[in-house]
Structures are given as C-alpha cells and as structure tokens.
N, C-alpha and C positions, 0 to 999 in steps of 0.2 A: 507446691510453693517454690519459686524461687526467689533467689538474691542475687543481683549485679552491685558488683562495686566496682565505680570509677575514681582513676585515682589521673591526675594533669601530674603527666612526668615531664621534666625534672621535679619540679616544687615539690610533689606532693610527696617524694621519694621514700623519707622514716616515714610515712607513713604506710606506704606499702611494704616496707623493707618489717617494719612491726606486724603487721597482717598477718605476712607469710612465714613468721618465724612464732606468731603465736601459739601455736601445738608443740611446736619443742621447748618454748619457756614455760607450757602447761606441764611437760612431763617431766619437765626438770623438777619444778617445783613439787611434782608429788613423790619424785626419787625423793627429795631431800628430804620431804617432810617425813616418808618413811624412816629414813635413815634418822634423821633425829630420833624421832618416835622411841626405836630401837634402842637408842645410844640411853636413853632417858629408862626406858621400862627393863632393858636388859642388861646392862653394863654397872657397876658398883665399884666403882664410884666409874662416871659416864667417863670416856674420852676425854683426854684437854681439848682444849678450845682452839689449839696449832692443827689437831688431827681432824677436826671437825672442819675448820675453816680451808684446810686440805681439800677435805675430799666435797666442800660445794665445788670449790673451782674442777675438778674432777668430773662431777657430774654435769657441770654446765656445759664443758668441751664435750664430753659425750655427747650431748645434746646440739652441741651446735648454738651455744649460746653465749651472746659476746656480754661478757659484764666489766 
C-alpha cells in the first residue's frame, strides 16, 4: 500500500509544516503524559503546577515543537 500526499506550496504551507512535525508533537505528548502520570502516582503531594508547566515547555523544545 502506498500514500502520496500533495500539498500546493505556498498556500498549503501549515499544512505541510503540521505533517512533518506530526511524530515529534506524538512523542511530546507521550513524554508529557508520562511525566504526569508519574508526578500523579509517585510524588506526595505531586509537583506545583510552576514545575510542571516547566518542564512541558522543556519537553516540547526537545522535541522540536513550537507552542
């Protein structure tokens, strides 16, 4: 099986710029959700919510993810 995707550059541009950054905003998203996870099941009383909001922007730039 394959998949071609055509994208009319300029116009279609976010939306190719979205495409190709889809796998690192997948694997952001499951660092974080681990990292929560964590924060929630092993920490007593969890993180504040300054060191939490830290470390998404943290793992987005790892990832290479602009928010």
């Amino acid at each position: 099986m394959k998949a071609i995707l055509e994208f009319n550059l300029p116009e279609d541009h976010e939306d190719y710029e979205l495409l190709n950054n889809a796998l690192n905003m997948s694997l952001a998203l499951d660092e974080i959700r681990q990292y929560l996870r964590g924060q929630w099941k092993y920490q007593d009383p969890p993180d504040d919510i300054d060191k939490i909001y830290d470390r998404f922007f943290e793992i987005c730039l790892e990832h290479k993810v602009e928010v």
